[in-house]
Residue frames as a rotation matrix with the C-alpha (Angstrom) as fourth column:
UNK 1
0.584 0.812 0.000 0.00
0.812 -0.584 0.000 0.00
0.000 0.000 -1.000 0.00
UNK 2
-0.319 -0.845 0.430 1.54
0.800 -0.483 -0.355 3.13
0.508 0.231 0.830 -1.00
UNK 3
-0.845 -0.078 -0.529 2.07
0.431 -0.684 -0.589 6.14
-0.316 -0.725 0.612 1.89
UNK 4
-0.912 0.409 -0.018 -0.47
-0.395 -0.868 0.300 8.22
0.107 0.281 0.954 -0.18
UNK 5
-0.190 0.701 -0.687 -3.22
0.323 0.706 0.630 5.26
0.927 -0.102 -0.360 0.17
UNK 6
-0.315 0.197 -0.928 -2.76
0.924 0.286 -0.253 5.03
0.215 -0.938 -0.272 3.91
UNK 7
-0.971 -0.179 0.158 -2.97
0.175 -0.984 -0.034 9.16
0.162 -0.006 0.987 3.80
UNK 8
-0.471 0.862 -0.186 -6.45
-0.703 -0.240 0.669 8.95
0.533 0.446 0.719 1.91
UNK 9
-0.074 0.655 -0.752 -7.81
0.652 0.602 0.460 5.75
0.754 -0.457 -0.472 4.19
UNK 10
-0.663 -0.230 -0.713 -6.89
0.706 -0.510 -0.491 8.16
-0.251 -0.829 0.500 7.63
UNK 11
-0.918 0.394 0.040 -8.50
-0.367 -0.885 0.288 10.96
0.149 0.250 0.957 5.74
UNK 12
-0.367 0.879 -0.304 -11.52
-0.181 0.253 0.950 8.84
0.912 0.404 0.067 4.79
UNK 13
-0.650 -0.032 0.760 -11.81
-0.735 0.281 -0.617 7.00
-0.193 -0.959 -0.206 8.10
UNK 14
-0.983 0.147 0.109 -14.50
0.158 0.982 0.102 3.99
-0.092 0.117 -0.989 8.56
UNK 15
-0.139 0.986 -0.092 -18.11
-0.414 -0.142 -0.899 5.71
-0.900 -0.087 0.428 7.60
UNK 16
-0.073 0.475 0.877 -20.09
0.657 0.685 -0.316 3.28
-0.750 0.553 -0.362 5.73
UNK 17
0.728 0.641 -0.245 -21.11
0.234 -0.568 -0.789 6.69
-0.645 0.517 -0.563 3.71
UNK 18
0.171 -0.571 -0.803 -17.62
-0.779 -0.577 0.245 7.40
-0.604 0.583 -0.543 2.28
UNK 19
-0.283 -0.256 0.924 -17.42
-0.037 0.966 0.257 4.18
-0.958 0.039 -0.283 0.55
UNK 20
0.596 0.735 0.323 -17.63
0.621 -0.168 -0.766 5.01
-0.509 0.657 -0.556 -2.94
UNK 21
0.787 0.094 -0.609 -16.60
0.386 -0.846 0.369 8.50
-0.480 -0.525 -0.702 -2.31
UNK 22
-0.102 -0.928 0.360 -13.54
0.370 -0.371 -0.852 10.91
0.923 0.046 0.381 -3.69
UNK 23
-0.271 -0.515 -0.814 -11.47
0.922 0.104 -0.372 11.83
0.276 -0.851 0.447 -1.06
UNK 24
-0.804 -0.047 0.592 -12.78
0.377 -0.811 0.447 15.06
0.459 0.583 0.670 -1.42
UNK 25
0.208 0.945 0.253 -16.42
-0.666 -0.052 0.744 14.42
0.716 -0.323 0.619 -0.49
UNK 26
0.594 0.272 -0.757 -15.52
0.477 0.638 0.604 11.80
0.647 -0.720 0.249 2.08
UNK 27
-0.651 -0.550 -0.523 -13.46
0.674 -0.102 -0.732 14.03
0.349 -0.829 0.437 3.95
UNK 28
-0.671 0.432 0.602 -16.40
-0.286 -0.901 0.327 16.31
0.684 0.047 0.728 4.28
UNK 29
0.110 0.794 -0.598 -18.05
0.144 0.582 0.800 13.60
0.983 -0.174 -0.051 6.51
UNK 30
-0.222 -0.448 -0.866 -16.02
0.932 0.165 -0.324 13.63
0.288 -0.879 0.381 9.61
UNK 31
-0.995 -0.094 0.021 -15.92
0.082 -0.944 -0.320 17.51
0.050 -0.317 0.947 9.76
UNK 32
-0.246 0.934 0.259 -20.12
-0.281 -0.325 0.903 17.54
0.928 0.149 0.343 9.42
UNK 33
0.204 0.433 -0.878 -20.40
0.611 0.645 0.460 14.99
0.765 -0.630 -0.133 11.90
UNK 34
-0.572 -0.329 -0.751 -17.82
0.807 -0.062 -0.587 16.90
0.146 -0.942 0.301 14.51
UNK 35
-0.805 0.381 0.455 -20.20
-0.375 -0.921 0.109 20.04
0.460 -0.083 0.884 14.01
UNK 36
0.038 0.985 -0.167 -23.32
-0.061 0.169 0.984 18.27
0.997 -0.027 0.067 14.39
UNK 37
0.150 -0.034 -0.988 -22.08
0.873 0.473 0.116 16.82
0.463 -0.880 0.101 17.60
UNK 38
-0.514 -0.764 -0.389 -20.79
0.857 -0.438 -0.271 19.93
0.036 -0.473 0.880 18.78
UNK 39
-0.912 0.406 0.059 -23.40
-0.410 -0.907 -0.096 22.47
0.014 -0.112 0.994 17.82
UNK 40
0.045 0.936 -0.349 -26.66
-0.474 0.328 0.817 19.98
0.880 0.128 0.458 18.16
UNK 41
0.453 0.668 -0.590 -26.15
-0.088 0.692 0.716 16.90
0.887 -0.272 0.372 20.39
UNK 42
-0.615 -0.620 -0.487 -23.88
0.583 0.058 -0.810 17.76
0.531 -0.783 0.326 22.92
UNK 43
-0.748 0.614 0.252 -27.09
-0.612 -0.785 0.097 20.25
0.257 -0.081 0.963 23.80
UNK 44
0.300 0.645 -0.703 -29.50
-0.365 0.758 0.541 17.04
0.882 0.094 0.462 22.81
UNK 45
-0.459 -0.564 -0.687 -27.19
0.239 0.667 -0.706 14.92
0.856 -0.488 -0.171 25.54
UNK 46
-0.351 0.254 -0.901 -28.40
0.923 0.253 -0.289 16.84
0.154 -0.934 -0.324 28.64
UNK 47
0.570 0.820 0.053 -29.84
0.790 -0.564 0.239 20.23
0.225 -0.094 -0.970 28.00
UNK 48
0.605 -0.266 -0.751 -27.17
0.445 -0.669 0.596 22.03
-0.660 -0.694 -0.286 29.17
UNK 49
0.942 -0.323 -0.094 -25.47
-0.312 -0.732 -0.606 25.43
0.126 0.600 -0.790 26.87
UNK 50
0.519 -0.777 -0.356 -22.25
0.637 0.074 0.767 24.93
-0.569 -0.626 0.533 26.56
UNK 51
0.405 -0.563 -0.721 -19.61
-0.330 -0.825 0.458 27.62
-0.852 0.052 -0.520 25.59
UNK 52
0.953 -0.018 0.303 -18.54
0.172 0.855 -0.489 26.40
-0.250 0.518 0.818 21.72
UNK 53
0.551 -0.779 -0.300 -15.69
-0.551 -0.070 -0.832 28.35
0.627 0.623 -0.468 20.77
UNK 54
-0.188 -0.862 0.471 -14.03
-0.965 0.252 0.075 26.50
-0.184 -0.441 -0.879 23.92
UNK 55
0.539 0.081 0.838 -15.62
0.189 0.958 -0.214 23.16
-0.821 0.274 0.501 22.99
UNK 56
0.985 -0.155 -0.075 -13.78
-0.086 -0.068 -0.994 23.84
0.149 0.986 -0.080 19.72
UNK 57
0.251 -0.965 0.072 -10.75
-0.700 -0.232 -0.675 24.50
0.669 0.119 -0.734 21.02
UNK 58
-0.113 -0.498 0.860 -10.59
-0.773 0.587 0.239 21.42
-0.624 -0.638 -0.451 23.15
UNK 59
0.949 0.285 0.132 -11.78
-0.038 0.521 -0.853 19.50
-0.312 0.805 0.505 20.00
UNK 60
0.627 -0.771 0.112 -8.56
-0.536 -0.532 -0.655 21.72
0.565 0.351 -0.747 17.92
UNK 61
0.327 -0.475 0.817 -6.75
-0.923 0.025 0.384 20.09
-0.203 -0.880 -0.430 21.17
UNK 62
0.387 0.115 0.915 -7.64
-0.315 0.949 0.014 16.60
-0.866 -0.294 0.404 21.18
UNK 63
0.943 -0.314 0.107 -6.42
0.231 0.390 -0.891 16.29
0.238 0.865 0.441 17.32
UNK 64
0.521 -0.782 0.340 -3.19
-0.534 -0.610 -0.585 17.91
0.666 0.123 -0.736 18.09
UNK 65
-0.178 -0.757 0.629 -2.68
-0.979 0.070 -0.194 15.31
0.103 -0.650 -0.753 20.89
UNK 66
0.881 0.471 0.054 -4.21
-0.450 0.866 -0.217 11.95
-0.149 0.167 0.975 19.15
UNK 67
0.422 -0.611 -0.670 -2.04
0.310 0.791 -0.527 8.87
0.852 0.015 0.523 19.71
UNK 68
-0.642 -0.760 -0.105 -0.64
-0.036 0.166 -0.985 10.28
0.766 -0.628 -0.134 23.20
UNK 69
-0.128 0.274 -0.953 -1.09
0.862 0.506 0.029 9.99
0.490 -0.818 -0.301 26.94
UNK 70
-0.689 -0.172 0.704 -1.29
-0.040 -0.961 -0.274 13.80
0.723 -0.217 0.655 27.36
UNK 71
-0.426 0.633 -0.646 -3.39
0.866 0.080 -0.494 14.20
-0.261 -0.770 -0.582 30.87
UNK 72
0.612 0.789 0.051 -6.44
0.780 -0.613 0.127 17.26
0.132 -0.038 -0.991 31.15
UNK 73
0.289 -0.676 -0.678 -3.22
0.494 -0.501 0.710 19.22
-0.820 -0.540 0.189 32.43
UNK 74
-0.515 -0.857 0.015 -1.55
0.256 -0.136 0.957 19.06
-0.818 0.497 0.290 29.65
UNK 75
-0.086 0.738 0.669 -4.68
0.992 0.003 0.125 19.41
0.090 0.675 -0.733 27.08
UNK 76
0.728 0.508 -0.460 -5.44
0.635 -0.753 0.173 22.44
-0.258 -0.418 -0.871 29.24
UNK 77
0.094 -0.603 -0.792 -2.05
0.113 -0.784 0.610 24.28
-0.989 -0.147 -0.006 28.86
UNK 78
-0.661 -0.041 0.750 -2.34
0.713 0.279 0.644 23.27
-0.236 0.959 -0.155 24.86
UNK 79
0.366 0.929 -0.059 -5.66
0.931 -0.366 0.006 25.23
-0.016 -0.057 -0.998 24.85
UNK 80
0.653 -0.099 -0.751 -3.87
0.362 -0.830 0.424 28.28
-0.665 -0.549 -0.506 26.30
UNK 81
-0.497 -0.866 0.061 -0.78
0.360 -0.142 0.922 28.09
-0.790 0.480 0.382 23.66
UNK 82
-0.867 0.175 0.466 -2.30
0.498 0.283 0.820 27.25
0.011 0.943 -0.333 20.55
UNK 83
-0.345 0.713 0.611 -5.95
0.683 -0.256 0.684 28.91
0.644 0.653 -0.399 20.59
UNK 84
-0.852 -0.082 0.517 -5.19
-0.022 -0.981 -0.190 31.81
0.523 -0.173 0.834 22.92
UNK 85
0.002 0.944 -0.330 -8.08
-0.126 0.328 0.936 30.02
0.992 0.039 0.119 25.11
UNK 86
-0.658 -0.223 0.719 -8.67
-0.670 -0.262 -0.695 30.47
0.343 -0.939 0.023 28.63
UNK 87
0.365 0.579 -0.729 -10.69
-0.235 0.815 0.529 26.39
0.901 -0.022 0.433 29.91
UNK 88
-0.211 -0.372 0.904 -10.75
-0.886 -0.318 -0.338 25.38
0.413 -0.872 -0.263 33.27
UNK 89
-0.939 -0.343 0.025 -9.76
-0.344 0.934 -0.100 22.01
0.011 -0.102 -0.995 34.53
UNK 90
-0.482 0.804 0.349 -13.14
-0.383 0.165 -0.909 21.60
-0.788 -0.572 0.228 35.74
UNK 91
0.276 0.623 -0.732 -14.45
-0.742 -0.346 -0.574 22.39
-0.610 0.702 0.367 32.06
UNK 92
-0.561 -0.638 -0.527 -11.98
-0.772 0.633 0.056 20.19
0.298 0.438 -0.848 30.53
UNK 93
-0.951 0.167 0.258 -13.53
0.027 0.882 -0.471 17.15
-0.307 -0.441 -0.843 32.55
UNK 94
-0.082 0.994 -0.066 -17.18
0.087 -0.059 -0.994 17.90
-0.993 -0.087 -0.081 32.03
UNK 95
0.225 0.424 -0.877 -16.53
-0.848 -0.359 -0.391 18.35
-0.481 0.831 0.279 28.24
UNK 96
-0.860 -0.431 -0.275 -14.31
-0.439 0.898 -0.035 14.86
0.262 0.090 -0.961 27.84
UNK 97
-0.776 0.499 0.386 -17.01
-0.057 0.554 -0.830 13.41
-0.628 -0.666 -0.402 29.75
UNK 98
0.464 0.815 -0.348 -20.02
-0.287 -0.234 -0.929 14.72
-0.838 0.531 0.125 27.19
UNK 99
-0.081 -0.256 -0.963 -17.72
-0.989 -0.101 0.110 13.34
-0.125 0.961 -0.245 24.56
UNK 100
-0.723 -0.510 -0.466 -17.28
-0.667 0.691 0.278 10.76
0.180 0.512 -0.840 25.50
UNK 101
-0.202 0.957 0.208 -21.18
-0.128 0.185 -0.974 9.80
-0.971 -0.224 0.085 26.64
UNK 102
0.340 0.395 -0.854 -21.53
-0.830 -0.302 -0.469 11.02
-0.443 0.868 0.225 22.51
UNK 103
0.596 -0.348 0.724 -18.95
0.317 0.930 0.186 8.17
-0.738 0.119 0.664 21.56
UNK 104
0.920 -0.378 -0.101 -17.02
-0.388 -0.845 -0.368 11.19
0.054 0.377 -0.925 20.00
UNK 105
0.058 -0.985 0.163 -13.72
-0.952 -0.104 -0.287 9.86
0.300 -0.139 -0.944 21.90
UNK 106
0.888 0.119 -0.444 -12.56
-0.137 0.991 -0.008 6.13
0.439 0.068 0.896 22.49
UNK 107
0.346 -0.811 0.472 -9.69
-0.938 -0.298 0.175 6.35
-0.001 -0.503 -0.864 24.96
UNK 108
0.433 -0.358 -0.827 -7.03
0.035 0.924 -0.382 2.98
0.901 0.137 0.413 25.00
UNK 109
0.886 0.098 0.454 -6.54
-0.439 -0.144 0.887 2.16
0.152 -0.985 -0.085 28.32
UNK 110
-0.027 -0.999 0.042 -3.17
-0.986 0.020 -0.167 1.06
0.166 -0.046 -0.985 30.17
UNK 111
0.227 -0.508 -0.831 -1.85
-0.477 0.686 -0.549 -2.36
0.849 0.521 -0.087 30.08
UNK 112
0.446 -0.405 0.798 -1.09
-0.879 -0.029 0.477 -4.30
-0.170 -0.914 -0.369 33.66
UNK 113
0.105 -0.275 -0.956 0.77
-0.549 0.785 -0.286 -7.47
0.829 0.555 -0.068 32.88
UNK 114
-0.565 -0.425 -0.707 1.65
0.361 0.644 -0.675 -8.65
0.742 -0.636 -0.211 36.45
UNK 115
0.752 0.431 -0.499 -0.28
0.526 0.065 0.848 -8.81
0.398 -0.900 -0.178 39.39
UNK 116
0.895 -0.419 -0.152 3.10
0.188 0.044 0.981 -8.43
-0.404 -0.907 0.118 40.88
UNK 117
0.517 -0.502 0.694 5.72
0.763 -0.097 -0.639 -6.45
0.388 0.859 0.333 39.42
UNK 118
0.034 -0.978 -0.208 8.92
0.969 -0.019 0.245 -4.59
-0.244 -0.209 0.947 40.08
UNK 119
-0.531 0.209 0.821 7.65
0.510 -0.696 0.506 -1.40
0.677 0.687 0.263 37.56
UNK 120
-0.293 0.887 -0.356 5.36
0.245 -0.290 -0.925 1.11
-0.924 -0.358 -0.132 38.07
UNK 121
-0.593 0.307 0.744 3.20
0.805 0.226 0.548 1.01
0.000 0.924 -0.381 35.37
UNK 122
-0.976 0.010 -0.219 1.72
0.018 -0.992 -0.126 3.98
-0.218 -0.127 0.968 34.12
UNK 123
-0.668 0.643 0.375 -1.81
0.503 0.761 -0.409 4.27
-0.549 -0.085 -0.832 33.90
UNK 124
0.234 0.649 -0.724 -3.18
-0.201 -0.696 -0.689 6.96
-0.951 0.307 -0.032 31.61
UNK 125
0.373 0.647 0.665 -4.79
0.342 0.570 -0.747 6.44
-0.862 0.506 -0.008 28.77
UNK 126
-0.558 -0.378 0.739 -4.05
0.714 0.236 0.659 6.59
-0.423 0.895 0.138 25.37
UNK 127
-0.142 0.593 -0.792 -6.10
-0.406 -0.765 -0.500 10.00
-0.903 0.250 0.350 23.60
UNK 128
-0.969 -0.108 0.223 -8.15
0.226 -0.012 0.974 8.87
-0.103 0.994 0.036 20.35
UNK 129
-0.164 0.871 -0.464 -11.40
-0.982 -0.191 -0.013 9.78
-0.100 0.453 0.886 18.47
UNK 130
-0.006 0.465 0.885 -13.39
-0.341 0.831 -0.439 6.97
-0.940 -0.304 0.153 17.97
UNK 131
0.677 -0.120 0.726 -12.38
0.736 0.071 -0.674 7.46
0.029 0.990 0.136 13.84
UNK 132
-0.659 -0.712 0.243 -8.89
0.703 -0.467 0.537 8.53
-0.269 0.525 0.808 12.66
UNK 133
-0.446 -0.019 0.895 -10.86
0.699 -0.632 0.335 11.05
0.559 0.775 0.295 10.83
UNK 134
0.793 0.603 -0.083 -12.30
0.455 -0.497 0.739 12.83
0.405 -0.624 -0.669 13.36
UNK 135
0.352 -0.689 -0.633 -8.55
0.282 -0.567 0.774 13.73
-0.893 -0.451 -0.005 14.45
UNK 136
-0.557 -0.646 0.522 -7.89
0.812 -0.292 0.505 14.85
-0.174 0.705 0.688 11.11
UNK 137
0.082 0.666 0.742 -10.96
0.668 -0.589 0.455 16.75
0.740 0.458 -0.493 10.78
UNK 138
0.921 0.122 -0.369 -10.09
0.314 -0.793 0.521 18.79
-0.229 -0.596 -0.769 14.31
UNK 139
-0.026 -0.996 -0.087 -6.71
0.861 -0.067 0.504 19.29
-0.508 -0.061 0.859 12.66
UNK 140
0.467 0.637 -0.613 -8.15
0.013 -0.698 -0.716 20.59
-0.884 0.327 -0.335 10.08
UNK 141
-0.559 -0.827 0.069 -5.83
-0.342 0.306 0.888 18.73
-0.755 0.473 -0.454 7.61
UNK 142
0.580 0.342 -0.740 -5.81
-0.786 -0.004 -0.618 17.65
-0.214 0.940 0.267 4.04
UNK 143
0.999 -0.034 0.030 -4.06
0.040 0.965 -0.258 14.90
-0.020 0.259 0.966 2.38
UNK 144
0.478 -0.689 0.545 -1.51
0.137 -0.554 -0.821 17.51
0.868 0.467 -0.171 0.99
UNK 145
0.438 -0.545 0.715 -0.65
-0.682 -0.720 -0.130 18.75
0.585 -0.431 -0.687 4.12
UNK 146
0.559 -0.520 0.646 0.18
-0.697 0.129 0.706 15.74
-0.450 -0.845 -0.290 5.83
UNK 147
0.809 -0.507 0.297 1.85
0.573 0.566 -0.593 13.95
0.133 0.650 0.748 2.90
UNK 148
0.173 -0.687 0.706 4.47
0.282 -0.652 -0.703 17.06
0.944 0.321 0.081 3.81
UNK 149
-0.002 0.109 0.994 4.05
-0.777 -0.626 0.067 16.44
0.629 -0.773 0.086 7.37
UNK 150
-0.163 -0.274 -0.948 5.15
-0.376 0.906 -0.197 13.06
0.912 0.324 -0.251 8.23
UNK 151
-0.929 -0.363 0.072 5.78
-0.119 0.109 -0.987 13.59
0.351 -0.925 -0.145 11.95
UNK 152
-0.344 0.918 0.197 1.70
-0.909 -0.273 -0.314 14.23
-0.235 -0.287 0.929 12.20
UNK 153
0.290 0.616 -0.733 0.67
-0.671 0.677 0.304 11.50
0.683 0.404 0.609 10.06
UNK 154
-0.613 -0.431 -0.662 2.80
-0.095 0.872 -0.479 9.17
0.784 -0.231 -0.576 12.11
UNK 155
-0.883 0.435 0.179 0.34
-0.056 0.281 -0.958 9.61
-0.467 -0.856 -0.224 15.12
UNK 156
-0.217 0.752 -0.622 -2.51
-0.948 -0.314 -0.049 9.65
-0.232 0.579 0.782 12.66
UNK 157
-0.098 -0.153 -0.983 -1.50
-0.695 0.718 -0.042 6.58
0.712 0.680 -0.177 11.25
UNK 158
-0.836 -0.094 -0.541 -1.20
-0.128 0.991 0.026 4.67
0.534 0.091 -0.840 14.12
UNK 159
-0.691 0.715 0.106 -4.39
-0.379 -0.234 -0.895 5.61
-0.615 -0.659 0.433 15.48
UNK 160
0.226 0.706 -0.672 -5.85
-0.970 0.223 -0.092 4.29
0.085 0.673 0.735 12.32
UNK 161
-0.478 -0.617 -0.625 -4.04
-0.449 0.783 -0.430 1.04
0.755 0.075 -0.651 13.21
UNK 162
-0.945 -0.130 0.300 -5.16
-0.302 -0.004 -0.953 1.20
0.125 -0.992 -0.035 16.48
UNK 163
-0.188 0.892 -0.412 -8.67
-0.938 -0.287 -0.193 1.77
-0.290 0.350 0.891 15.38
UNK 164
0.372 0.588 -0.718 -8.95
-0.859 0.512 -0.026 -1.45
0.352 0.626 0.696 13.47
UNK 165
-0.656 -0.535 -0.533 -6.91
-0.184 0.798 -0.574 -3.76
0.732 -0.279 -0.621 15.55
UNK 166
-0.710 0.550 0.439 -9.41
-0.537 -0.020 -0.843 -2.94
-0.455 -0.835 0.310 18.49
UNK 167
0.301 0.947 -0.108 -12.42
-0.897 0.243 -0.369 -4.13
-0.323 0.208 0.923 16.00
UNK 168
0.049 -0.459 -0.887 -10.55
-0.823 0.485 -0.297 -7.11
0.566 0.744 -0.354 15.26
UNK 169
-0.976 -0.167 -0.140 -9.71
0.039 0.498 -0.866 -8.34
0.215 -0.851 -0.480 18.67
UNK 170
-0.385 0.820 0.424 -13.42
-0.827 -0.103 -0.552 -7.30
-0.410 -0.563 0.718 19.68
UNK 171
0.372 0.545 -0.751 -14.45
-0.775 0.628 0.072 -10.54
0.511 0.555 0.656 17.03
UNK 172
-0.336 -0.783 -0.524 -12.24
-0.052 0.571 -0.820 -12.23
0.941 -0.248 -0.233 19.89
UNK 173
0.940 0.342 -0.001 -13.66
0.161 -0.441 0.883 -10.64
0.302 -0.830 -0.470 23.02
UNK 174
-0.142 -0.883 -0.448 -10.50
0.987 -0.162 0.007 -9.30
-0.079 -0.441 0.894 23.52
UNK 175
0.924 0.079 -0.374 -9.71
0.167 -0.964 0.209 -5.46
-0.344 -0.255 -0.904 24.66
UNK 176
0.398 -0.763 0.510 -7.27
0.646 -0.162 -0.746 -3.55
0.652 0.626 0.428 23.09
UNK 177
0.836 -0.193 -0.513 -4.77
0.432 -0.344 0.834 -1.70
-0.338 -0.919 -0.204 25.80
UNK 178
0.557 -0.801 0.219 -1.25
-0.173 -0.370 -0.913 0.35
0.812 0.471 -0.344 25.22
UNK 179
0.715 -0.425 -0.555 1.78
0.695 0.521 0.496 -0.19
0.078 -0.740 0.668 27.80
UNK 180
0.159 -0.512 0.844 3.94
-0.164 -0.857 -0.489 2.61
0.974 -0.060 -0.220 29.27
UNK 181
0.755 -0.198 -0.625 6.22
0.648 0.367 0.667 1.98
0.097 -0.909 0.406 32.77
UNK 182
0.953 -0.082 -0.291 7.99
0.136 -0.746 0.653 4.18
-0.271 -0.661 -0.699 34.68
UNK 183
0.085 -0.929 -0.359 11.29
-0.370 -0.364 0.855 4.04
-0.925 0.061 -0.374 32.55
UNK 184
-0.200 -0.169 -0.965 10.03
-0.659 -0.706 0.260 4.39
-0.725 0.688 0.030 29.43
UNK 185
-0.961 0.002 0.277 9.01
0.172 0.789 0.590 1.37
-0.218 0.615 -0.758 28.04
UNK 186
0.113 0.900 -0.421 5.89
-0.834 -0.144 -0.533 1.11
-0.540 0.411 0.734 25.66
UNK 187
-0.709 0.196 0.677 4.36
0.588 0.695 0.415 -1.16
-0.389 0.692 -0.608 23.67
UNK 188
-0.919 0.393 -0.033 1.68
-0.226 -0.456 0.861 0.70
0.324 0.798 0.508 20.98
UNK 189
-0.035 0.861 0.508 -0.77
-0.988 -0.106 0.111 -1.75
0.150 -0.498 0.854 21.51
UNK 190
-0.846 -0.524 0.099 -1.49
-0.533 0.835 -0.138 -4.69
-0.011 -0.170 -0.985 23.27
UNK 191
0.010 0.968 -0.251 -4.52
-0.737 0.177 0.652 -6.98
0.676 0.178 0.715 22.91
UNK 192
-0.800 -0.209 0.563 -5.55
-0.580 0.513 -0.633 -9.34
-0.157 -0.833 -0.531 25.78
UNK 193
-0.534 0.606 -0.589 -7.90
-0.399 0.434 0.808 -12.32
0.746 0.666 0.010 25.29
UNK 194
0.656 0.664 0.358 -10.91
-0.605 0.179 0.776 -13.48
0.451 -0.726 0.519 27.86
UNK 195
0.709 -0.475 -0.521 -8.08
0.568 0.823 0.022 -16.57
0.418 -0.312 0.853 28.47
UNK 196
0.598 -0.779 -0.189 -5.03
0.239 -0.051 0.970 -14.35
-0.765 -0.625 0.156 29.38
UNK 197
-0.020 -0.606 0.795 -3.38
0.995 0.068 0.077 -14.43
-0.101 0.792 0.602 25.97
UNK 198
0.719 0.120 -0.685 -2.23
-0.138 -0.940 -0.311 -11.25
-0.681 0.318 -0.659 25.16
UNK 199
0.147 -0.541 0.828 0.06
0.947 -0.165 -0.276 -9.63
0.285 0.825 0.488 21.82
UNK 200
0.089 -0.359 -0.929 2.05
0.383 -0.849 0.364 -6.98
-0.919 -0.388 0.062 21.50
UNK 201
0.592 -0.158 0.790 2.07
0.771 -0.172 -0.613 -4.63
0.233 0.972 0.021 18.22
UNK 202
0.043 -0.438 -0.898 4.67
0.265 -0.862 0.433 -1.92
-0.963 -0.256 0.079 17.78
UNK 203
0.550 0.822 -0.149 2.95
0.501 -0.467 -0.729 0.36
-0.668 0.326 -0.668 15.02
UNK 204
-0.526 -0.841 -0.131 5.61
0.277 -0.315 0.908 1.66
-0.804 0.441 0.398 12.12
């Protein structure tokens, strides 16, 4: 599969609707959807107003930090750099939360391998949309731009990895998890099966 493929699948992401599609019109899905969600059903969800240009700019966030372990801390001081946005921890939590009620966001969770274990294993999660495209659409990227931006696609890419290994293992009953210990070790992702079996992937 050639780099520009994987570019245009990330772009496209997994709606039944782009299937067909130029990349063009199927990248126009993700970005409708994050509006809808953002100016309709996050309103629909529980009645309550919420402030959009900062729901935007923790959207604007959450693409800028898909594929890491970045904590509300760190999301929050992003916010402040990058979109000149003043969000309080509080807010931060109560919007993550309404996203993730929407099924907007699909966090990978940490990895324990031992009961008993020498490490301290880190436990925060993994940051993804629930569709690669949904972090391309809060980038606001194009194909172009990250065919000329490698360092982006590369968390793009394996979030699209991620993405489809999780629906894979789920035809297992297995859970898809990521590993990270206190001196730096990772594994991308790991899948665990109902038996114990687990796999490591390391994402390239």
């Amino acid at each position: 599969v050639q780099l520009e493929q994987l570019i245009q699948y990330t772009v496209r992401g997994g709606w039944p609707g782009s299937i067909g599609l130029d990349i063009e019109d199927a990248a126009k899905i993700p970005y409708q959807y994050l509006q809808a969600v953002i100016e309709d059903d996050m309103y629909r969800l529980d009645g309550i107003q919420r402030d959009v240009d900062k729901v935007y700019s923790l959207i604007h966030s959450l693409g800028r930090n898909e594929s890491t372990i970045a904590s509300n801390q760190t999301i929050r001081k992003d916010i402040t750099a990058y979109e000149d946005e003043q969000v309080e921890s509080e807010t931060i939590t109560e919007y993550l939360d309404a996203f993730e009620r929407l099924f907007l966001i699909d966090n990978q969770l940490a990895f324990h391998p031992a009961l008993r274990s020498s490490r301290r294993v880190l436990k925060s999660p993994k940051r993804h949309f629930t569709d690669p495209s949904l972090a391309v659409a809060a980038l606001g990227a194009t194909p172009e731009m990250l065919l000329h931006d490698l360092n982006t696609f590369g968390f793009l890419f394996e979030a699209l990895c991620e993405h489809d290994l999780k629906i894979y293992a789920s035809s297992y009953d297995g859970t898809l998890f990521h590993f990270r210990d206190d001196r730096g070790n990772e594994i991308d992702a790991v899948i665990e099966l109902p038996d114990g079996r687990w796999g490591a992937f390391e994402i390239k």
